[in-house]
PATOR-588254 format. One record per atom (N, C-alpha, C, O): x, z, y; residue in one letter; atom name. Coordinates in steps of 0.02 Angstrom, whole numbers. Example, Ala and Ser with C-alpha at 12.3 -4.5 7.8 and 13.67 -1.06 7.14 Angstrom:
2
660:390:-284:A:N
615:390:-225:A:CA
660:390:-165:A:C
712:423:-166:A:O
642:354:-112:S:N
684:357:-53:S:CA
645:394:2:S:C
670:402:57:S:O
This chain:
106
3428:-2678:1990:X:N
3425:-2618:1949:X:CA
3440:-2638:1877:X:C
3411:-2679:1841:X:O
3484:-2606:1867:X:N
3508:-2626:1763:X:CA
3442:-2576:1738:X:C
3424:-2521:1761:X:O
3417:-2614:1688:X:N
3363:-2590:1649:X:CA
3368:-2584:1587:X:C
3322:-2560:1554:X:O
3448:-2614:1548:X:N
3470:-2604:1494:X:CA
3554:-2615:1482:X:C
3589:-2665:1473:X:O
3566:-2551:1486:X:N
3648:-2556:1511:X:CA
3685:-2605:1455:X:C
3728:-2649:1460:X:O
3648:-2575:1394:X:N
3678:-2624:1332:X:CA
3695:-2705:1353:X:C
3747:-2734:1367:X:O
3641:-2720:1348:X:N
3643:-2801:1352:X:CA
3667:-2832:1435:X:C
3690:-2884:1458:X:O
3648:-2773:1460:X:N
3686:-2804:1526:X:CA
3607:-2827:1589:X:C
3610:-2843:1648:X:O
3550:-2818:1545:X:N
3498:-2820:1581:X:CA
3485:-2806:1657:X:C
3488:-2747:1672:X:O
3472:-2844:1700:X:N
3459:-2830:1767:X:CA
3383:-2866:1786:X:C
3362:-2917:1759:X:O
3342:-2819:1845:X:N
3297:-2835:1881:X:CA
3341:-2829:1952:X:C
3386:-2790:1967:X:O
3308:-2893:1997:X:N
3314:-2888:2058:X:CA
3237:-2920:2104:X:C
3202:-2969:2090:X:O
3232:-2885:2148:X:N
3174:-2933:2171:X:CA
3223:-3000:2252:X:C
3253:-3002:2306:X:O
3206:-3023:2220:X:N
3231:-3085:2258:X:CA
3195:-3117:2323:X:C
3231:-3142:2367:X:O
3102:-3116:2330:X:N
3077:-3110:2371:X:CA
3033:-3064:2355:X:C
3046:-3028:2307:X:O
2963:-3055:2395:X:N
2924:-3010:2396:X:CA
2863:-3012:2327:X:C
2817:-3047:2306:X:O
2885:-2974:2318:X:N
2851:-2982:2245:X:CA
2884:-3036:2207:X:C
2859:-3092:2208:X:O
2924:-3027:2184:X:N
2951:-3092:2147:X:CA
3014:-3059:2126:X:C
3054:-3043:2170:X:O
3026:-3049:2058:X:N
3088:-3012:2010:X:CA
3110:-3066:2005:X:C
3076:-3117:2016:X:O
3188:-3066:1983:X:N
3227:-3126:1925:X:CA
3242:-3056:1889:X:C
3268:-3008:1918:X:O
3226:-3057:1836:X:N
3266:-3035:1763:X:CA
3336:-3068:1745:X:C
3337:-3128:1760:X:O
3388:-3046:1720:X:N
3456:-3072:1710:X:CA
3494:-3046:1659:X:C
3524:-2993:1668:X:O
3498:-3093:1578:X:N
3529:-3056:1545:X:CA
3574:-3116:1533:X:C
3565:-3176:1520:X:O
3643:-3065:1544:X:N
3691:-3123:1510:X:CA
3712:-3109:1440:X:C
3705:-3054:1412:X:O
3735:-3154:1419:X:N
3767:-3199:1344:X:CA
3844:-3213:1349:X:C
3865:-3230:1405:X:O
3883:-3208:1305:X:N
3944:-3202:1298:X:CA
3940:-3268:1252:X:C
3991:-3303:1252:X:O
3892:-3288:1218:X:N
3901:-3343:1152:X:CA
3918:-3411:1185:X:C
3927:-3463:1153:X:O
3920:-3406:1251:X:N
3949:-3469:1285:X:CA
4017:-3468:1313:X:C
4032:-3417:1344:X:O
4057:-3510:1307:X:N
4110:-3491:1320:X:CA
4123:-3502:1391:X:C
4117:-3560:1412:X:O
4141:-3451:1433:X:N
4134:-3433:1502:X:CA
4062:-3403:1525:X:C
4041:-3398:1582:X:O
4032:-3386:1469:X:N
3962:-3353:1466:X:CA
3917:-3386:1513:X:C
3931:-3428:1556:X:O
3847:-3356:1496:X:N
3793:-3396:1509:X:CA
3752:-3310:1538:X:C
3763:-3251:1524:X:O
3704:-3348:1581:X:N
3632:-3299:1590:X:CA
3579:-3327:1577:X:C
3573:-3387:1587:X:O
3523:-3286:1549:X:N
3452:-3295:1549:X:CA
3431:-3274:1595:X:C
3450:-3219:1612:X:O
3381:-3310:1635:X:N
3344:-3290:1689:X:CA
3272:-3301:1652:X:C
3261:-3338:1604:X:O
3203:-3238:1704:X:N
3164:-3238:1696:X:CA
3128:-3223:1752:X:C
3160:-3192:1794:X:O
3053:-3240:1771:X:N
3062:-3241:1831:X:CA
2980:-3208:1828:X:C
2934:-3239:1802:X:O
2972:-3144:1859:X:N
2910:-3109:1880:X:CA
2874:-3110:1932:X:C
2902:-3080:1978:X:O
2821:-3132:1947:X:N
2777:-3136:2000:X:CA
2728:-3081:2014:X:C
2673:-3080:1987:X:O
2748:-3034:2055:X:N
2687:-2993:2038:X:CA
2643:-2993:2095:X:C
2665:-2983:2151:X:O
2556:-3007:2079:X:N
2515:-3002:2121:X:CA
2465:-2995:2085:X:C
2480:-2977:2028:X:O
2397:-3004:2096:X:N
2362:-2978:2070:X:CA
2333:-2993:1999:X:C
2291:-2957:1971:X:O
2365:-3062:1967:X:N
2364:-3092:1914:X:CA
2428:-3077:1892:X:C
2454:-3132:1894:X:O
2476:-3032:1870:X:N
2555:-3050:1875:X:CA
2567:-3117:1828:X:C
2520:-3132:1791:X:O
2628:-3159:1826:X:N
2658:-3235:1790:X:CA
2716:-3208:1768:X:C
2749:-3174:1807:X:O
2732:-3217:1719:X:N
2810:-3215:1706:X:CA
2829:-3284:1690:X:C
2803:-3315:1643:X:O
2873:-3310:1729:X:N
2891:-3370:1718:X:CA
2949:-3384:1676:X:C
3004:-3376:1702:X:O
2945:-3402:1614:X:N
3022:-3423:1569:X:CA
3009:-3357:1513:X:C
3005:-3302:1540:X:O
3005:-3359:1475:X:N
2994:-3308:1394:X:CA
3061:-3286:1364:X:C
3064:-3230:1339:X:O
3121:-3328:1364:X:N
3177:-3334:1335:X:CA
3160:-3336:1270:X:C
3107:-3355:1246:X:O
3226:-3307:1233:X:N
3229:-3310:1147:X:CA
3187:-3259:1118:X:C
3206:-3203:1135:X:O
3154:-3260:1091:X:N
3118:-3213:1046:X:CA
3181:-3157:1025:X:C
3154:-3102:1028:X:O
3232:-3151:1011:X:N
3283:-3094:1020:X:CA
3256:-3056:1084:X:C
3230:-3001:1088:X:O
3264:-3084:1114:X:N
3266:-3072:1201:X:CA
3222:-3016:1219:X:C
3236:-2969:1255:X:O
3146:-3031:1176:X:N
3081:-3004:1200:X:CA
3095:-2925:1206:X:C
3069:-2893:1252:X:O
3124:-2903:1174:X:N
3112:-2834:1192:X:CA
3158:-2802:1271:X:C
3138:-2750:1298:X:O
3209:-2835:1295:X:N
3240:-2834:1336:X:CA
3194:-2863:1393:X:C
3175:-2820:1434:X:O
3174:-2922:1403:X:N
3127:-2938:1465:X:CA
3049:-2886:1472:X:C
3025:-2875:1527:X:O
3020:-2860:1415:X:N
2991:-2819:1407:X:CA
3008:-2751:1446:X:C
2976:-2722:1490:X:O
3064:-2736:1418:X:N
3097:-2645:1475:X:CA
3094:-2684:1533:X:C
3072:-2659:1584:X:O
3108:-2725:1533:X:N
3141:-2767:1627:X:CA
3062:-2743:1632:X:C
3048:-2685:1646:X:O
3015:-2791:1620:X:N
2951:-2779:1678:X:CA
2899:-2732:1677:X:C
2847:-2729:1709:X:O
2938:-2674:1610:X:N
2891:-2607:1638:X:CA
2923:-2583:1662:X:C
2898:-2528:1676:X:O
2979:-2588:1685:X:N
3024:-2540:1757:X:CA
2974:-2580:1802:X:C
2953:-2549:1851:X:O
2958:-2625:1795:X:N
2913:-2655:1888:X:CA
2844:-2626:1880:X:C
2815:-2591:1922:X:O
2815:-2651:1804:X:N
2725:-2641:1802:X:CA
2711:-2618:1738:X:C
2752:-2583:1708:X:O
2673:-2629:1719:X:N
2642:-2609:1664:X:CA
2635:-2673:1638:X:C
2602:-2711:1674:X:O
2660:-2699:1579:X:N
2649:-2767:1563:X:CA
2577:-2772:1513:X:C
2555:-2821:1482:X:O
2562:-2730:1516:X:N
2472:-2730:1510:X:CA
2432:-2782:1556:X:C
2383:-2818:1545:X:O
2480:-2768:1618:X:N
2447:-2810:1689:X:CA
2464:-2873:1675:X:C
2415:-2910:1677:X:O
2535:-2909:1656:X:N
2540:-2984:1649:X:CA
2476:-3001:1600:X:C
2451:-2988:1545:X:O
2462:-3052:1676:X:N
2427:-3116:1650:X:CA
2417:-3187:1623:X:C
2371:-3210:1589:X:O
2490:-3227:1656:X:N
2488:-3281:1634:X:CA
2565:-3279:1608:X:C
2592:-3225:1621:X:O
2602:-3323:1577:X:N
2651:-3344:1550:X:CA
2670:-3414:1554:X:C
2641:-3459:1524:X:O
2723:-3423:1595:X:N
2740:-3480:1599:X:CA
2801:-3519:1550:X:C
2814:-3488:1498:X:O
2834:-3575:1560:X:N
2885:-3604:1538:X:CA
2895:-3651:1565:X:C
2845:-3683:1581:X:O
2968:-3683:1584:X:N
2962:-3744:1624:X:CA
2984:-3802:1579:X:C
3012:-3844:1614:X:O
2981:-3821:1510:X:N
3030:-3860:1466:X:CA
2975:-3850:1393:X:C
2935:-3808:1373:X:O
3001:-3911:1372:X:N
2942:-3905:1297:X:CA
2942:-3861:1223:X:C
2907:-3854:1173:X:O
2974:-3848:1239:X:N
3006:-3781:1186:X:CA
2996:-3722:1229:X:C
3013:-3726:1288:X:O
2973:-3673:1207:X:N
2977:-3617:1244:X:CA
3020:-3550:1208:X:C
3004:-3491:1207:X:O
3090:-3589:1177:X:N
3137:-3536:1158:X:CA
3118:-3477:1104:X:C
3143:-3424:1085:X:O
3057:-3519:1088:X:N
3008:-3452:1028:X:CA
2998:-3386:1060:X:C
2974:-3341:1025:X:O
3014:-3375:1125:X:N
2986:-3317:1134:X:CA
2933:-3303:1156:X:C
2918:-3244:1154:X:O
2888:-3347:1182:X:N
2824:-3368:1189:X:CA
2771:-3309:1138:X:C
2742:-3258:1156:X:O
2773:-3330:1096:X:N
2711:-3289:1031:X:CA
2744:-3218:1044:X:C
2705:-3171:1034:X:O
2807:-3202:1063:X:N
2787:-3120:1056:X:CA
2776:-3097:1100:X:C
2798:-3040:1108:X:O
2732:-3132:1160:X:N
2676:-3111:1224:X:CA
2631:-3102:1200:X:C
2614:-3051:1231:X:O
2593:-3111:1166:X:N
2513:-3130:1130:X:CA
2507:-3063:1111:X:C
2447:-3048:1108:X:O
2545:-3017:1097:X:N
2525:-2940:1083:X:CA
2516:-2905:1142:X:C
2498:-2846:1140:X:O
2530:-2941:1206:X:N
2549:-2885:1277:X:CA
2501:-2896:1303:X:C
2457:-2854:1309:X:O
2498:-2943:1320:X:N
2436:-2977:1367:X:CA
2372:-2960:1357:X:C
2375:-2974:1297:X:O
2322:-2944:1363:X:N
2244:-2933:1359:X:CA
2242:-2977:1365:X:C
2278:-3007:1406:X:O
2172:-3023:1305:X:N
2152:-3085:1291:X:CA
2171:-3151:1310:X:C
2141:-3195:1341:X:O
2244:-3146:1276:X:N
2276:-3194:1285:X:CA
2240:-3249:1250:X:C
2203:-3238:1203:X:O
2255:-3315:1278:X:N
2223:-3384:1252:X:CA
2290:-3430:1251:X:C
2334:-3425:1294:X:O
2294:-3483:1186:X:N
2321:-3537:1170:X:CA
2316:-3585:1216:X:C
2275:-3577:1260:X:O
2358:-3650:1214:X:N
2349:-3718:1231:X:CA
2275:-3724:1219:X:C
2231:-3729:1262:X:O
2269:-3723:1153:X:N
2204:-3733:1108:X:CA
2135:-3727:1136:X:C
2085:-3762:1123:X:O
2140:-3677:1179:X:N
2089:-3624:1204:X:CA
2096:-3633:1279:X:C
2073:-3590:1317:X:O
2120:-3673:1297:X:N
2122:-3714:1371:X:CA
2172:-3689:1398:X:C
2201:-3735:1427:X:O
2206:-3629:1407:X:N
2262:-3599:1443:X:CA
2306:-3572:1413:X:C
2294:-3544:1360:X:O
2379:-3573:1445:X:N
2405:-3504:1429:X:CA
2400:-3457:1484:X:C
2433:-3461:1535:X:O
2358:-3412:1472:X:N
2337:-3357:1516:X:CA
2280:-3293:1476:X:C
2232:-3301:1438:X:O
2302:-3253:1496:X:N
2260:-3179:1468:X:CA
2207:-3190:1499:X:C
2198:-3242:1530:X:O
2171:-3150:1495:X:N
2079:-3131:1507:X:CA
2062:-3079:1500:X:C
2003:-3065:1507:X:O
């Protein structure tokens, strides 16, 4: 399902309960995609944050699925998390830092 015709935004669920988000990029030459990857169960995960540009686009992606009130944890697989990381911390209900033992809401 395109969830933002602009950018080219797509949800698909891939297995059961489980979205990839898909926005592609032209700034690569032969272009590139961002993937993001939604888990939804009773904790939902979004796995991968992308660019802080990005956030508002993966945002429409996973309130076409849920209410991102409901994401709970936030993942990343790489040590940089593309800065888009911190503009979760407004979505999430009681989100917690590294600092604070997790990244995961409450």
């Amino acid at each position: 399902m395109m969830t933002n015709g602009e950018s080219g935004t797509r949800v698909e669920e891939i297995a059961w309960g489980i979205f990839r988000i898909s926005t592609p990029v032209s700034a690569v030459p032969g272009g590139f995609t961002f993937n993001q990857y939604l888990v939804v169960d009773d904790e939902p995960l979004l796995f991968h944050t992308g660019l802080r540009r990005m956030f508002p686009l993966v945002r429409e992606a996973i309130q076409a699925i849920l209410p991102v009130e409901r994401l709970r944890y936030v993942s990343f697989s790489h040590y940089e998390d593309d800065a888009g990381l911190h503009a979760w911390r407004g979505v999430a209900r009681g989100w917690r830092t590294p600092a604070q033992g997790a990244w995961r809401a409450t």
